[in-house]
C-alpha positions as CSV (number, residue, x, y, z in Angstrom):
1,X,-0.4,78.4,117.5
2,X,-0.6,75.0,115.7
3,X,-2.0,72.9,119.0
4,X,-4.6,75.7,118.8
5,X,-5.3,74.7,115.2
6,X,-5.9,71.0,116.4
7,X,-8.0,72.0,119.5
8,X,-10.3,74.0,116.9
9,X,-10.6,71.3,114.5
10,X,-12.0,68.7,116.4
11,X,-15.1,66.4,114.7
12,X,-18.4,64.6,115.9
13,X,-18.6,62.6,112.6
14,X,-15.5,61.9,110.6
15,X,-14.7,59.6,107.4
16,X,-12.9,55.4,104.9
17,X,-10.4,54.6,102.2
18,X,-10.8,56.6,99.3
19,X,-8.3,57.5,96.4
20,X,-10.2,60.1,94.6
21,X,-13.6,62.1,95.3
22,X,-15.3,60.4,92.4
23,X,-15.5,57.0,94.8
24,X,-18.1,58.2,97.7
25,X,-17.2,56.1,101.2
26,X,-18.8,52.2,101.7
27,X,-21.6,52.7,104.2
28,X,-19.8,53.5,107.8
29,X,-16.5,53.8,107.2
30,X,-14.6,56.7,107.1
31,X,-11.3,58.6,106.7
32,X,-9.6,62.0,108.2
33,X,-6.7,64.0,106.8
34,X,-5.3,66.2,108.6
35,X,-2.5,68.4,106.5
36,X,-0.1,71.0,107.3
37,X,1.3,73.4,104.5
38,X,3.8,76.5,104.5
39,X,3.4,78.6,101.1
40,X,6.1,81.5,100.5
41,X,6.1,83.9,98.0
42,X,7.7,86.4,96.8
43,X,6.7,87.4,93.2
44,X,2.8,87.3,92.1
45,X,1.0,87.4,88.9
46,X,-0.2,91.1,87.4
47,X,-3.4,91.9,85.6
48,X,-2.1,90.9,82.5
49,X,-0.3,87.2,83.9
50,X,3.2,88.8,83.9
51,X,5.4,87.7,87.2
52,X,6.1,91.0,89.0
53,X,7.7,91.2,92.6
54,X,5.8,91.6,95.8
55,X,6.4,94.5,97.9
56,X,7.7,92.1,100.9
57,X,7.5,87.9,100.9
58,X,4.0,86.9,101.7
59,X,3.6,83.3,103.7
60,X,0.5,81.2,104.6
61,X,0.7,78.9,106.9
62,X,-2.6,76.5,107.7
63,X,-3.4,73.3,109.3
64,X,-7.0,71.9,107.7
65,X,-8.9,68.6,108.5
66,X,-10.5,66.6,105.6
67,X,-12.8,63.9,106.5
68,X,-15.4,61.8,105.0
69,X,-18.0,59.4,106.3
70,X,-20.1,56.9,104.1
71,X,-24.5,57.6,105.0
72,X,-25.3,54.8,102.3
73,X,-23.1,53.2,100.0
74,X,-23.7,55.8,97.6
75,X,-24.0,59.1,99.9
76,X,-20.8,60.1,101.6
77,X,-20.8,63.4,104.2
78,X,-17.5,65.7,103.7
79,X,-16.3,68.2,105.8
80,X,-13.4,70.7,105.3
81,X,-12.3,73.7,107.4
82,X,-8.2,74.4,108.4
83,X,-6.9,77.4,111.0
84,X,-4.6,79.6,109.0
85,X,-1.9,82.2,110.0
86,X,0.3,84.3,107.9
87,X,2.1,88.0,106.7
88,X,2.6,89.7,103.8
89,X,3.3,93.1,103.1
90,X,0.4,94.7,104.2
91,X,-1.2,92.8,107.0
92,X,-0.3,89.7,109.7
93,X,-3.4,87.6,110.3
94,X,-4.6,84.5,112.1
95,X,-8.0,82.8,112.4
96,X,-10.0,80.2,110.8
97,X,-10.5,80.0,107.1
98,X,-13.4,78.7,105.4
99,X,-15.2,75.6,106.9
100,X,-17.4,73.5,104.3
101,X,-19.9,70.4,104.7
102,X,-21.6,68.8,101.6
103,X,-22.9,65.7,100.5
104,X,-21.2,63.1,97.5
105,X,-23.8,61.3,95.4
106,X,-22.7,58.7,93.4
107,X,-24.7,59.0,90.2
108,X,-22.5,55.9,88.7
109,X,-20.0,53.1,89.5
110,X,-19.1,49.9,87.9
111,X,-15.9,47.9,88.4
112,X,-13.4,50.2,87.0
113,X,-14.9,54.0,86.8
114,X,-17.4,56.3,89.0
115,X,-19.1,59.6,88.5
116,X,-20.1,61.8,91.3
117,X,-22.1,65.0,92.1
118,X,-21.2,67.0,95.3
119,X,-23.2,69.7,96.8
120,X,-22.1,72.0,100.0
121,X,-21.8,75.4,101.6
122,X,-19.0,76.7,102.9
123,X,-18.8,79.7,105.9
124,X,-16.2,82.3,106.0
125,X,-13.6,83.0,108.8
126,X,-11.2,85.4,109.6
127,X,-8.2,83.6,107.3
128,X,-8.1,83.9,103.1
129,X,-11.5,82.7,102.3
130,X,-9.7,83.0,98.7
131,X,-5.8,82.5,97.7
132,X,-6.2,85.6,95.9
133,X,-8.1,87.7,98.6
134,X,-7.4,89.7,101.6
135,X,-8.0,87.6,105.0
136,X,-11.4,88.2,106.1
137,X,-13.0,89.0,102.8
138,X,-16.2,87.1,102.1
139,X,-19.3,85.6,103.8
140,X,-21.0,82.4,102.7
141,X,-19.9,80.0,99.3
142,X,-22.3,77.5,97.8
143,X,-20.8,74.6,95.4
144,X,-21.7,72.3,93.1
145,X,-19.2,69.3,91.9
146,X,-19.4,66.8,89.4
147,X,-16.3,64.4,89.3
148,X,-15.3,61.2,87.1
149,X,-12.4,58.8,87.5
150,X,-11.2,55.9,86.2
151,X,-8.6,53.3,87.8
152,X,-6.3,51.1,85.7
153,X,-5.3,47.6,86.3
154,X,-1.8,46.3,86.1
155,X,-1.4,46.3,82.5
156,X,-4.6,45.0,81.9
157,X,-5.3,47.7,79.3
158,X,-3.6,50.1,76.8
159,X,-3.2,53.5,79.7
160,X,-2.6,50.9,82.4
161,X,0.2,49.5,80.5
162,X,1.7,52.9,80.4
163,X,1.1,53.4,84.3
164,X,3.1,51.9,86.9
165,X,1.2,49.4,89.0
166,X,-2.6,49.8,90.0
167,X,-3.1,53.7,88.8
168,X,-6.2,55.9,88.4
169,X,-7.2,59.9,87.0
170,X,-10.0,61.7,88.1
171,X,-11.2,64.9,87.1
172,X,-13.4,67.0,89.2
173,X,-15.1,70.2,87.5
174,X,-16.8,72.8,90.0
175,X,-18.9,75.9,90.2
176,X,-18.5,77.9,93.6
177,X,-20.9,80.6,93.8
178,X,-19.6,83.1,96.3
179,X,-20.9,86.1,98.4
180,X,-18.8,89.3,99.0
181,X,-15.8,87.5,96.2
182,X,-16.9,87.1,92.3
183,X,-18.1,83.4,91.5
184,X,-15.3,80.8,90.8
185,X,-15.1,77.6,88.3
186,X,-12.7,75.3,89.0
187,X,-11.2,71.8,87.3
188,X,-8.7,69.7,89.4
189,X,-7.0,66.8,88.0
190,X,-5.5,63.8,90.0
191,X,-3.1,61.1,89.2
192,X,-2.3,58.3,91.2
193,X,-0.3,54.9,90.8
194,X,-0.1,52.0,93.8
195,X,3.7,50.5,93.4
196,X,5.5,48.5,95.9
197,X,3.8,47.6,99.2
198,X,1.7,50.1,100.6
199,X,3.0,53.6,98.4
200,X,0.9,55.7,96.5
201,X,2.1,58.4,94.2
202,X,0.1,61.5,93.5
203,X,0.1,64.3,90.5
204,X,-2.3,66.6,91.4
205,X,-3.3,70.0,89.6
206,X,-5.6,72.6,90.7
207,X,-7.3,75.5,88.2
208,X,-10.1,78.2,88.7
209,X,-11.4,81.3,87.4
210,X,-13.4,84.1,88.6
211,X,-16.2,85.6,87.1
212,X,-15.6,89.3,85.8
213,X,-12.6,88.9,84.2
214,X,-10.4,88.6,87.6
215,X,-8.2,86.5,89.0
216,X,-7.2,83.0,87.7
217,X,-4.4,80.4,88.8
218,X,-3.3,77.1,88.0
219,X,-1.2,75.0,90.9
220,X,0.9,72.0,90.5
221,X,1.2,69.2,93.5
222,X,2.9,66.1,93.6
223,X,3.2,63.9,97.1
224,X,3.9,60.4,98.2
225,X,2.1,58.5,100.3
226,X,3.0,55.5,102.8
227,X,0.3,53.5,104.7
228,X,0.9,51.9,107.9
229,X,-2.1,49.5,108.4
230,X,-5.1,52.0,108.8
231,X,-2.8,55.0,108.9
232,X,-0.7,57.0,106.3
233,X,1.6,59.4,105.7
234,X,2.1,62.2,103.1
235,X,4.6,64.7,102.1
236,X,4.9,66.7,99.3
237,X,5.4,70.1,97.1
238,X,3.3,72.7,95.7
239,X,4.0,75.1,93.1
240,X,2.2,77.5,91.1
241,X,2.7,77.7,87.7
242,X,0.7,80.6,85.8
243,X,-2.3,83.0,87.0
244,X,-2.5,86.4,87.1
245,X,-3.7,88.3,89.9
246,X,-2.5,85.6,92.8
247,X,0.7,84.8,94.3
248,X,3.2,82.8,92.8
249,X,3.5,80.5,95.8
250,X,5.0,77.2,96.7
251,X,6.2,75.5,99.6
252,X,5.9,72.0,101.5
253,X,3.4,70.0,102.9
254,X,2.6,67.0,105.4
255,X,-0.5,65.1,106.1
256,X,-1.6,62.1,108.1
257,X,-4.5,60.3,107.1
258,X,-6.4,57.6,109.5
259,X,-9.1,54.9,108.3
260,X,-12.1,53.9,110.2
């Protein structure tokens, strides 16, 4: 199943070293992730937020490819898609899930922050189009993103001192407006500190909303990264920590990331 996810993942232009999606690509370079993840769970979030069990454990297995390719120096392509496969009480499934391309702008830059706006559209497949949706529900998603990070020298000012080596935070707010699911805003926040030779350590979270009163979630990941020359390596855990109508998953995941 998971050489089938490779085979169907395959790029013509692909993506270069970036910490965060507030820094767009240098003109022609590029960088690809490609992640694995297994999420379990076995309790979910009711109407009203309260943990209640599932009828049976419900897994989600995917495989996705994140790349990014610098146009200019201050336009980056992205694409996004991953091959999913998973059970639950009600229904086995396996198929693609939702493959996105857009466009990064960077609006600003100077030496130590960046702001960013992100446009793209995103078409459905047969996986969960949404964590908190059936597989195959929904059609087409349009997005708009506007991120802002700053990075932190080594003690060079009053966070950095607090940080271990060369750090940075970005925040990333976002709009998905959705057809056949209710409309989505979104905030993820990302932490990362450079220690040693060639480890990165991440803090990730990841929030939304829908419209309508409906489902909401809020996800915790943290990870470790080691580069190899051009090439690195990821592992971490994902857990999520309140929502109410979604699943209250967790499990690992893997990813290897190349630099062109």
């Amino acid at each position: 199943m998971f050489s089938r996810c490779l085979a169907g993942l395959v790029l013509a232009a692909v993506a270069s070293s970036a910490e965060a999606g507030a820094w767009t690509q240098k003109k022609g370079r590029a960088q690809v992730i490609v992640k694995a993840e297994v999420m379990r769970a076995n309790d979910g979030y009711d109407p009203s937020g309260q943990v209640v069990s599932l009828p049976d454990a419900r897994v989600d297995r995917a495989i996705g490819v994140f790349a990014e390719y610098g146009v200019t120096d201050r336009l980056t392509l992205q694409f996004k898609g991953d091959w999913q496969s998973g059970e639950d009480a009600f229904v086995d499934y396996e198929g693609r899930g939702p493959a996105e391309v857009g466009l990064i702008w960077q609006a600003w830059r100077d030496d130590r922050a960046a702001v960013s706006l992100y446009a793209g559209y995103a078409l459905a497949g047969e996986g969960r189009n949404a964590g908190y949706a059936a597989p195959g529900v929904g059609d087409q998603d349009w997005e708009v993103r506007a991120s802002v990070g700053r990075s932190f020298g080594e003690g060079q000012d009053p966070v950095g001192r607090l940080l271990p080596g060369r750090s940075f935070a970005e925040l990333q707010v976002a709009r998905r407006m959705r057809d056949g699911l209710p409309d989505e805003t979104r905030a993820d926040v990302t932490i990362g500190s450079r220690f040693g030779k060639g480890w990165l350590m991440l803090g990730q979270a990841f929030g939304g909303i829908t419209d309508d009163d409906g489902a909401r979630w809020l996800s915790i990941e943290t990870s470790v990264v080691r580069d190899f020359g051009s090439w690195s390596v990821q592992a971490g855990w994902r857990q999520t920590v309140t929502g109410r109508e979604t699943p209250v998953s967790e499990g690992p995941m893997i990813a290897v990331w190349r630099r062109f």
